[in-house]
C-alpha positions in Angstrom: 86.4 127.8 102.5 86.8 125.0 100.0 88.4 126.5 97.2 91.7 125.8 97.1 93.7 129.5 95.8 97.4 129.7 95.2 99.3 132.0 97.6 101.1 133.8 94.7 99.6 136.1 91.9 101.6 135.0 88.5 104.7 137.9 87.3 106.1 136.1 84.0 104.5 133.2 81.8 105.3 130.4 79.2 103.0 129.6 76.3 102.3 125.6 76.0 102.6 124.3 72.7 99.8 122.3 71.7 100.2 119.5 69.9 97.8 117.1 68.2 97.2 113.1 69.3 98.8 112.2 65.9 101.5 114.4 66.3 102.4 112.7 69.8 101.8 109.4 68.3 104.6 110.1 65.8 107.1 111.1 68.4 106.2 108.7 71.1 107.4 106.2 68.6 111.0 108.2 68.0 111.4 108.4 71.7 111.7 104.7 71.6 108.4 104.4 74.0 110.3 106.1 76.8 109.0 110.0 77.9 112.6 110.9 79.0 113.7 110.9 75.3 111.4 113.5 74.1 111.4 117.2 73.8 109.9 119.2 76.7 108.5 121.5 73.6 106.4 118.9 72.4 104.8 118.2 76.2 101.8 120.1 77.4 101.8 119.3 80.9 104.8 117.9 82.7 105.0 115.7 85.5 107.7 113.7 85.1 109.5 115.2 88.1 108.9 117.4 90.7 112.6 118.4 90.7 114.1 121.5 89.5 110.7 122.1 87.7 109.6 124.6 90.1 108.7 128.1 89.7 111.4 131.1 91.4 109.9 133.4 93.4 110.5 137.5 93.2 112.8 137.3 95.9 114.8 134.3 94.5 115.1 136.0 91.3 116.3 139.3 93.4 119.0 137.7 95.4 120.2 136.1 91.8 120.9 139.5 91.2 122.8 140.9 94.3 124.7 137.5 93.8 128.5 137.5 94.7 130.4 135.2 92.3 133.8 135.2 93.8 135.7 132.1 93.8 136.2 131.5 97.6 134.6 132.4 100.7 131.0 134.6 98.3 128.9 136.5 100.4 126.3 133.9 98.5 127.5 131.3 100.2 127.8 132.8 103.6 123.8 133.6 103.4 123.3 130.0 102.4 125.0 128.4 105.1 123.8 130.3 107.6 120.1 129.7 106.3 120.7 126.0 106.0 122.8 125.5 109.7 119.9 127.5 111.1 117.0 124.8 109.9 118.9 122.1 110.3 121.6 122.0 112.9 124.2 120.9 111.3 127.6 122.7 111.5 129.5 120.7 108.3 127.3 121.5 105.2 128.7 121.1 102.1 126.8 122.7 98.6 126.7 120.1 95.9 125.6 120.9 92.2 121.9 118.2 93.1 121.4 115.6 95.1 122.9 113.1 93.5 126.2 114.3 93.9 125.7 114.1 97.7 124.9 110.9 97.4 127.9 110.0 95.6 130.3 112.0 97.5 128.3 110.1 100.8 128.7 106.5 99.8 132.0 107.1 98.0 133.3 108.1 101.8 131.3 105.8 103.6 130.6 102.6 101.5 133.1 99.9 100.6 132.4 96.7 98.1 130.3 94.0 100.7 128.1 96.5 102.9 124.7 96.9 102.9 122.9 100.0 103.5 119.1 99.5 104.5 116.5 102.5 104.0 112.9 102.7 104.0 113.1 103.1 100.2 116.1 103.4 98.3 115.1 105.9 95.0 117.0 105.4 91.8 120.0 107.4 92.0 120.7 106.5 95.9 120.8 102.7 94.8 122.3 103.2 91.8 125.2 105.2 93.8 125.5 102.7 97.0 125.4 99.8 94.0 128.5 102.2 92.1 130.4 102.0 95.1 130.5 97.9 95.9 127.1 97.9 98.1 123.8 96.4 98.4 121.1 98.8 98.6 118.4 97.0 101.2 114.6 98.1 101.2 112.7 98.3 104.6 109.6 99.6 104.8 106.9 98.8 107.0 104.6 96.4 105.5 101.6 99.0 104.5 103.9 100.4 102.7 104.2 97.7 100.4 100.1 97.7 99.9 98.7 100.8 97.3 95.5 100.9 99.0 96.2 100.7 102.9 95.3 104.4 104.5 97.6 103.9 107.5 98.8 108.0 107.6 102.5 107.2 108.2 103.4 104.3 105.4 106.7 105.7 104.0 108.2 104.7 107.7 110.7 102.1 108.2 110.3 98.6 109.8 111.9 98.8 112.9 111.8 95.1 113.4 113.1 94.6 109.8 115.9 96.8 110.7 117.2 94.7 113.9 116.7 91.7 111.8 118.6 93.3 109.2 121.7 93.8 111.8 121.3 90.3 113.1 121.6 88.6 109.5 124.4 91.3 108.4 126.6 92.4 111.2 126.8 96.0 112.3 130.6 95.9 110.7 128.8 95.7 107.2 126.0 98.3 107.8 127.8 102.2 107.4 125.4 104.0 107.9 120.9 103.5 107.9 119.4 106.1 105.3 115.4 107.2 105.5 114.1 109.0 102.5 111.8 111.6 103.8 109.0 111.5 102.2 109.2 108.2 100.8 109.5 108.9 96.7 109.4 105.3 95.8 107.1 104.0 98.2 104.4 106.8 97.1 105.6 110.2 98.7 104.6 108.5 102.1 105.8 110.3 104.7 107.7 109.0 108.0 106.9 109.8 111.2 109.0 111.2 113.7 108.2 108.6 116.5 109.6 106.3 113.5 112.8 108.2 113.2 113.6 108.1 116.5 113.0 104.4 116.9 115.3 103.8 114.1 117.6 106.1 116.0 117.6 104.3 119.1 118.3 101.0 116.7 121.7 102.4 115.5 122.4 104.1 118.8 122.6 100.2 120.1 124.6 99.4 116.7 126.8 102.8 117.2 126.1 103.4 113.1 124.9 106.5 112.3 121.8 107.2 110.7 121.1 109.8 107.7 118.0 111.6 106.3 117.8 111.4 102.3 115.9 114.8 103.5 114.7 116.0 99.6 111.0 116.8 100.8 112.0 118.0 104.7 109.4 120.1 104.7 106.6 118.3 102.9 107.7 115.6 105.3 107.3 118.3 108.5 103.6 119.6 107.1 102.2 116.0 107.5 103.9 114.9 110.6 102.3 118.1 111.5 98.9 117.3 110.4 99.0 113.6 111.2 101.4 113.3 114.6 98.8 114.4 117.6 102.0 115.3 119.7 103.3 117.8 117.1 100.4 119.8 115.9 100.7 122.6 117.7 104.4 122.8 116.5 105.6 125.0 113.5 107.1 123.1 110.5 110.1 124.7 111.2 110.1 123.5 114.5 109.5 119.5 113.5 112.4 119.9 110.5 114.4 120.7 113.2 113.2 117.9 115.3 114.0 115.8 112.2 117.2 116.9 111.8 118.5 116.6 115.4 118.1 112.9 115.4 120.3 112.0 112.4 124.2 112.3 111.9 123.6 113.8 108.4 121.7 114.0 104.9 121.6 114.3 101.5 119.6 117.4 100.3 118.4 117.8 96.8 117.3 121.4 96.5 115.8 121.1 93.4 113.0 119.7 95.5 112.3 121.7 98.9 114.8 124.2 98.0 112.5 125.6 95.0 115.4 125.9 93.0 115.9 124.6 89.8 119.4 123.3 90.5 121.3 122.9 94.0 122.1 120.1 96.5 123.3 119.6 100.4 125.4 117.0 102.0 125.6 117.7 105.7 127.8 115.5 108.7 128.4 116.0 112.0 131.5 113.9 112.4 134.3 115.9 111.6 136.5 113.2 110.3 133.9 112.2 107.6 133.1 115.8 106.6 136.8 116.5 106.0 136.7 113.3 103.8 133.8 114.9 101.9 135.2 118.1 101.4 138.3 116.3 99.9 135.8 114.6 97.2 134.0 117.5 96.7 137.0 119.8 95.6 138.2 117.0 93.8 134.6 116.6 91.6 132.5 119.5 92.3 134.6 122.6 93.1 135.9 124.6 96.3 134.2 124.0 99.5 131.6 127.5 99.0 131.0 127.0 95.9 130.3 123.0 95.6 129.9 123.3 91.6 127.4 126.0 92.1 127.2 129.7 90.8 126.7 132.3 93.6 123.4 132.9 92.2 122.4 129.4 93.1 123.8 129.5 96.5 121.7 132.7 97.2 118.2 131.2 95.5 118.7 128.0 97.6 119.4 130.3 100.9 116.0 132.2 99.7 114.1 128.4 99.2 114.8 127.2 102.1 113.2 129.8 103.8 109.9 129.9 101.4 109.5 126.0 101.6 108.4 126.5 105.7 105.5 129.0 104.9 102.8 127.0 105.9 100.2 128.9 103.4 102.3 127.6 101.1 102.7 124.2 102.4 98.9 124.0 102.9 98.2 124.7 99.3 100.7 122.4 97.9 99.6 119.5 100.0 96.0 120.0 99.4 96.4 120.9 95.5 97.5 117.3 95.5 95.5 116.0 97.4 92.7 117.5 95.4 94.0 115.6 91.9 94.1 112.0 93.7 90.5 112.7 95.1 89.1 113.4 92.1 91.3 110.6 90.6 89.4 108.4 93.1 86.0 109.0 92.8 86.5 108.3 88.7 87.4 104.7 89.9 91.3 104.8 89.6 93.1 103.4 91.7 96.2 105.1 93.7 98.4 105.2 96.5 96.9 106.1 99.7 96.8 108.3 101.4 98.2 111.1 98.6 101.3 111.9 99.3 102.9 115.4 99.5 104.3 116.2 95.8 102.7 113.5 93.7 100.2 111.4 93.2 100.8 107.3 92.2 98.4 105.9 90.1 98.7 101.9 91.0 99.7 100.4 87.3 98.7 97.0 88.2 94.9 98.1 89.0 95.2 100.2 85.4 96.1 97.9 83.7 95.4 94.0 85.4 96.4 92.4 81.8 99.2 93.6 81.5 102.1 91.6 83.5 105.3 93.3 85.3 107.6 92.2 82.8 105.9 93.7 80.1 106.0 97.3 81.6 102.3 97.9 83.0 103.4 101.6 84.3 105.2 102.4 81.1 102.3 101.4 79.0 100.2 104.0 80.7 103.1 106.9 80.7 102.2 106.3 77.2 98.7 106.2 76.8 98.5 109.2 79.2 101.2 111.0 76.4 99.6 110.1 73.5 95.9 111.2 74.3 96.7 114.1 76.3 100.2 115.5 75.6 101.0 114.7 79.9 104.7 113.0 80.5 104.4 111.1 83.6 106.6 108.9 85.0 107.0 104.9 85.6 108.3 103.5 89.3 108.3 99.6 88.8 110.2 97.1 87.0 111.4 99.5 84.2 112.8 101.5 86.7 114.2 99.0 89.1 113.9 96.1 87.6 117.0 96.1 85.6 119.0 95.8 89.1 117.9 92.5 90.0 115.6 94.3 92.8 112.0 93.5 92.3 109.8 96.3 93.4 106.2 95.9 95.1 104.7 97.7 93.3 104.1 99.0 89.9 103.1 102.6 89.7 102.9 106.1 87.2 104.1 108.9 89.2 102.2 112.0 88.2 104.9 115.1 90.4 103.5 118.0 90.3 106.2 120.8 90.2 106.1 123.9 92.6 104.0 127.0 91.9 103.7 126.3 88.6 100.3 124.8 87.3 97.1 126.1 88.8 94.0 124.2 88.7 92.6 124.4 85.8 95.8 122.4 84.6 95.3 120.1 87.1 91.3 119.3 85.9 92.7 119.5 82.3 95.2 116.2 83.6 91.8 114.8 85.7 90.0 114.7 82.6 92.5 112.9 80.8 93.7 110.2 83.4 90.1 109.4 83.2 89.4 109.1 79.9 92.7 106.8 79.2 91.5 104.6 82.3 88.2 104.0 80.4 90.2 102.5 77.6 92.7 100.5 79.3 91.7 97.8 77.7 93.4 99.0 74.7 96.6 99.5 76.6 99.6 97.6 75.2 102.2 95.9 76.9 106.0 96.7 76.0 109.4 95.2 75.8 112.9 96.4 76.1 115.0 96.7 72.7 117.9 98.2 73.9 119.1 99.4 77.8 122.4 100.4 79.7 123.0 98.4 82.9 122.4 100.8 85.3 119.8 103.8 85.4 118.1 102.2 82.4 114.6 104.1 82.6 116.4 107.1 81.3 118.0 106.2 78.5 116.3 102.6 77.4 114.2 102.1 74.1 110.9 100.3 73.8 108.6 99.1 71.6 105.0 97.6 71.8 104.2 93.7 71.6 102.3 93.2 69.0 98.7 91.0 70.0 
């Protein structure tokens, strides 16, 4: 059939506040042009992120209950690690209070002033920590990757040519460790393939550096390999997160994504000499070794997540419920990243809005067109995000993430509808400029206002 059905009934509800276009208009302008500085209240649909906006399921919210809470050694944490070492492998896995704290704790152990760390995409918070810690963050993706409308079905993968170059021009001694981001956030939600993984795992093998997953969306990742790898269709999406796992020497795991919790992270090493380094900085900055800044109640959602996220009716409806929003985005002449990705769609800014150059903020301009007519908070991935680093992004997008199990399709038609009706006045679009911005992470924080014609 074609109808696409969620495979959940809904238990509990929120009421949306509705808010009027004049309304919005007065607090777009208090949020200083930028989305993250305004009140979730006053936001009828979110997308800005995808992460920790998910919906708990009944048994989440049960094993919150029958949560232990000691100090040392829960029960909690005993049922998470034993969930987590059976999907992935790994006997050193470390909880973290999100996934930025495993990348912190990661490059603070691993990264010294001078080394480079190349990745199919970096995202912001894995630059921004490799950056914190003396490093340059390089970017490798394939070259469809770089190009919004190429169809290839694995784009997020990394170069594997770009990657020996990159150890020719750098030295092994100042590469610590090769990261892939899986799928690949900033280059679209792209996933990699595993015949790319392995590749890049025979490249460090020669290089004897190890190679990490930034493993966020595993399982997203899995249900396209799945569906787009001949060789492992017949396998379960268990089965090719596993296959995932076994060829890298550890990740970073924000939960808050493919953990369907609303807070959690994983960092997780094979070596024993750099997992007892991590452990150090973890007790240090996040708390005793089974409890990694977490409650016990987190610990035992996450254990519960993990699980849920390999149901493929559920994988098969989030895909395609995405999928669904870019078609229809599509056919109404906008243009986006293709293939869709797993967890969001990417609506190409530059296309949107042609008149509006990068360094006047093309994506942000339609984060806030898309707030102002319709009450949606989206999110830009270009030069307001990355920009302020000296990196210079190819391309310039709006990230519309769609959070877990939480809007249903008539939600979905409502943010169709209005997508559409902004492109048809793009024209009308403004451009922006920075008035104030910290050095780093500026996107969150920075305040805008529109050039005047």
């Amino acid at each position: 059939m074609k109808t696409i059905i969620e495979p959940f009934r809904i238990k509990v509800v929120e009421p949306i506040r509705m808010t009027t276009p004049e309304y919005r208009e007065s607090v777009l302008r208090e949020a200083g042009f930028n989305v993250f500085l305004i009140n979730a209240r006053d936001v009828l649909i979110d997308l800005l992120t995808d992460s920790g906006t998910g919906a708990m399921s009944s048994e989440q919210w049960a094993g919150i209950m029958r949560a232990d809470e000691s100090y040392a050694g829960a029960e909690s944490f005993h049922r998470f690690y034993d969930r987590v070492a059976g999907l992935t492998g790994f006997e050193h896995i470390l909880p973290t209070h999100q996934g930025r704290a495993s990348e912190r704790i990661l490059f603070e152990v691993m990264v010294r002033k001078g080394m480079v760390v190349p990745n199919n995409n970096h995202f912001d918070t894995t630059r921004a920590n490799i950056e914190h810690s003396g490093g340059e963050a390089v970017d490798l993706v394939v070259e469809e990757g770089r190009i919004a409308t190429s169809r290839k079905p694995f784009k997020g993968n990394l170069s594997v040519e770009r990657l020996e170059r990159c150890f020719a021009e750098v030295g092994a001694d100042r590469i610590p460790l090769v990261m892939i981001t899986v799928t690949n956030n900033s280059g679209g939600g792209q996933p990699v393939s595993l015949e790319n993984i392995r590749a890049v795992r025979a490249v460090c093998d020669k290089h004897d550096t190890p190679l990490f997953l930034d493993a966020c969306r595993f399982a997203e990742n899995a249900y396209m390999i799945k569906q787009r790898e001949p060789d492992w269709s017949d396998h379960s999406v268990g089965e090719i997160a596993r296959a995932m796992f076994d060829l890298a020497d550890g990740a970073t795991i924000s939960a808050k994504k493919d953990g369907l919790v609303n807070i959690g992270g994983v960092l997780l090493f094979r070596n024993d000499e750099l997992a007892k380094q991590a452990r150090n900085v973890l007790i240090l900055t996040e708390g005793f070794p089974t409890y990694g800044g977490l409650a016990g109640r987190d610990l035992e959602a996450m254990a519960q997540g993990f699980e849920e996220v390999l149901h493929e009716d559920y994988l098969h409806y989030r895909l395609r419920s995405v999928e669904y929003l870019g078609t229809r985005l599509r056919d109404g002449g906008v243009a986006i990243v293709e293939p869709p990705g797993g967890h969001a769609i990417y609506i190409d800014a530059k296309s949107f809005c042609p008149h509006i150059p990068p360094e006047q903020f093309p994506g942000q301009a339609v984060v806030c067109a898309l707030y102002r007519h319709a009450g949606i908070r989206a999110v830009e991935i270009g030069h307001l995000m990355f920009g302020g680093s000296g990196h210079t992004p190819d391309m310039e997008l709006v990230r519309l993430a769609i959070p877990r199990r939480v809007y249903t399709q008539s939600h979905v038609d409502y943010v169709i509808e209005a997508v559409l009706e902004v492109h048809a006045m793009r024209d009308t679009i403004r451009p922006l400029m920075i008035t104030e911005a910290p050095p780093q992470l500026r996107h969150f924080t920075a305040r805008l206002r529109e050039i005047d014609d």
